[in-house]
N, CA, C and O atoms as CSV, one atom per row, in Angstrom:
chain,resi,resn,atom,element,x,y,z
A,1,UNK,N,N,75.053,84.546,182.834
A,1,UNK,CA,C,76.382,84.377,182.290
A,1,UNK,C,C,77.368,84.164,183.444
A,1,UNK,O,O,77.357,84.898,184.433
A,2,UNK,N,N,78.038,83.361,183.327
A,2,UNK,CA,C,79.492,82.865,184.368
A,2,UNK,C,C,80.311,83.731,184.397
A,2,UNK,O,O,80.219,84.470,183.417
A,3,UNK,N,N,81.110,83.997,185.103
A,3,UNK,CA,C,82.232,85.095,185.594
A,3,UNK,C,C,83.160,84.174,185.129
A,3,UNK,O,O,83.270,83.029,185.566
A,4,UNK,N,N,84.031,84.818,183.977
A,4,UNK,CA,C,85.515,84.741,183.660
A,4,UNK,C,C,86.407,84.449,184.736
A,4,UNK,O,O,87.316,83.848,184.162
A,5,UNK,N,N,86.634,84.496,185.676
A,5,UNK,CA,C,87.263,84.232,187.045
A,5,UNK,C,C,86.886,82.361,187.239
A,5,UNK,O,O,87.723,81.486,187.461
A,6,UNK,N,N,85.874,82.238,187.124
A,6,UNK,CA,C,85.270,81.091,187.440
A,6,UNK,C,C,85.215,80.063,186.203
A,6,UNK,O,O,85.079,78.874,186.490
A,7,UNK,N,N,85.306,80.410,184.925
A,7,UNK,CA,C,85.452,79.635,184.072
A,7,UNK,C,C,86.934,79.219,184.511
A,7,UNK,O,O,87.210,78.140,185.034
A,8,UNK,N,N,87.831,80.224,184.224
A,8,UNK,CA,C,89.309,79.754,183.953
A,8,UNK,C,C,89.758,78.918,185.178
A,8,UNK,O,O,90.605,78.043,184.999
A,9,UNK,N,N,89.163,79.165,186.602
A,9,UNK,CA,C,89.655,78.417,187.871
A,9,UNK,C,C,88.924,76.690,187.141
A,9,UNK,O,O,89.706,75.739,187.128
A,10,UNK,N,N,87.805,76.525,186.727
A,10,UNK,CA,C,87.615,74.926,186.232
A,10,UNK,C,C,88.390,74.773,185.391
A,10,UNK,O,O,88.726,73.589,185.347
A,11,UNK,N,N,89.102,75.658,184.327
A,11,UNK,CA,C,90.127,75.322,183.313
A,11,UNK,C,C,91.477,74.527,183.963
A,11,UNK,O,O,91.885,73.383,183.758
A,12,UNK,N,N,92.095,75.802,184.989
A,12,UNK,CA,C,92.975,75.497,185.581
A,12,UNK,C,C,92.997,74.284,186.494
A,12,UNK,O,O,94.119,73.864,186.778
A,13,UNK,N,N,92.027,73.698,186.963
A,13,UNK,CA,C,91.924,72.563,187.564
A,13,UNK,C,C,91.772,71.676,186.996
A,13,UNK,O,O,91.945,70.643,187.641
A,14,UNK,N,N,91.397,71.518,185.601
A,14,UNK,CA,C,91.392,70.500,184.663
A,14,UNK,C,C,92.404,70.572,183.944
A,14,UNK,O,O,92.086,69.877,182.979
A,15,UNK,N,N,93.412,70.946,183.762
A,15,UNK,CA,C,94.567,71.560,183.169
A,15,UNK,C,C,94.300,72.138,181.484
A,15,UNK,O,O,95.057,72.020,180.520
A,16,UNK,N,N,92.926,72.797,181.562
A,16,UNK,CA,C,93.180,73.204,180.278
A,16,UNK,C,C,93.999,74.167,180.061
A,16,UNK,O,O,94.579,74.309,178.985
A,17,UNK,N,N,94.113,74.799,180.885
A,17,UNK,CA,C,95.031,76.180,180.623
A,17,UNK,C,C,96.414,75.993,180.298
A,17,UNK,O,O,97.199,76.883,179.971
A,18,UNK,N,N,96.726,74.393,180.450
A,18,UNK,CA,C,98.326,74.591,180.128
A,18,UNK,C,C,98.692,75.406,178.220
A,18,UNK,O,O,97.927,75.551,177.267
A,19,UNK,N,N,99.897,75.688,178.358
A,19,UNK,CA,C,99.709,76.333,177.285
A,19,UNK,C,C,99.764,77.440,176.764
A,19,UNK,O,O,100.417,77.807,175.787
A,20,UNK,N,N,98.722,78.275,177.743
A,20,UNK,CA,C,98.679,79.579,177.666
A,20,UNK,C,C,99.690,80.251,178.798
A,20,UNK,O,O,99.539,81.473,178.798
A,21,UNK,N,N,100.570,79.854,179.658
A,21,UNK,CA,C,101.379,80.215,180.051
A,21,UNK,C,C,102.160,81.495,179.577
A,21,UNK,O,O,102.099,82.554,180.201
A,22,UNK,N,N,102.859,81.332,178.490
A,22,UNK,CA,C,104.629,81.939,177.968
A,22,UNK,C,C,103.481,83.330,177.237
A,22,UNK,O,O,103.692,84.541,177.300
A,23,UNK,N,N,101.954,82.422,176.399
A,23,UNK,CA,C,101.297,83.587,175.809
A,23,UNK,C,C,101.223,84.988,176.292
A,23,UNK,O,O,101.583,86.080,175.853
A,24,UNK,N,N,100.387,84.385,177.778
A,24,UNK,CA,C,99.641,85.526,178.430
A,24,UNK,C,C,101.094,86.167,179.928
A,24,UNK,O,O,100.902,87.062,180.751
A,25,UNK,N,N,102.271,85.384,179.785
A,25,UNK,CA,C,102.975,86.263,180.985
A,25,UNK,C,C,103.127,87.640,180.595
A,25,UNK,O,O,103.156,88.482,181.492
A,26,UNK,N,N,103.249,88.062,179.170
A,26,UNK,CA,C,103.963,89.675,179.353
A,26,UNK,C,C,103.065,90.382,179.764
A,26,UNK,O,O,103.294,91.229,180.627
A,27,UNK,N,N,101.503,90.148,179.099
A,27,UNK,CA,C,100.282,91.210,179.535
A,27,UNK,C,C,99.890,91.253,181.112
A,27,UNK,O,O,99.437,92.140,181.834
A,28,UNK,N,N,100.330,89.666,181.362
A,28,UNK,CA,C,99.672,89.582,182.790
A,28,UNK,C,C,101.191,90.096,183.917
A,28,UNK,O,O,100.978,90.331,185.107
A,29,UNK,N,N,102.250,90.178,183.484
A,29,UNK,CA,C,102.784,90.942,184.390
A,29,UNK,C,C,103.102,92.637,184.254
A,29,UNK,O,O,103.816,93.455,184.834
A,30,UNK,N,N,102.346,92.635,183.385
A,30,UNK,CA,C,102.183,94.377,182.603
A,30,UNK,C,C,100.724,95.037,183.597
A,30,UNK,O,O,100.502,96.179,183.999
A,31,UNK,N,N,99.724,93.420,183.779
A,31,UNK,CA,C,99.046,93.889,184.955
A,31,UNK,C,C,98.743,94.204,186.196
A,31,UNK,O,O,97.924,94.951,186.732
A,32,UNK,N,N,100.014,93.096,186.734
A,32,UNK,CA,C,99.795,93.411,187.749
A,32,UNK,C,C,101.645,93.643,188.423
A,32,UNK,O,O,101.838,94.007,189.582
């Protein structure tokens, strides 16, 4: 199985990830 880290870096370089931006800022600055 692939590491989550490593899927989303080919996402992000293919721009799938646009999008999920505005979704994921509150959790992801709640994380770090």
């Amino acid at each position: 199985m692939r590491k989550a880290t490593d899927v989303f870096g080919e996402w992000a370089e293919k721009g799938k990830d646009r999008g999920m931006e505005k979704p994921h800022a509150i959790p992801v600055d709640e994380m770090i």
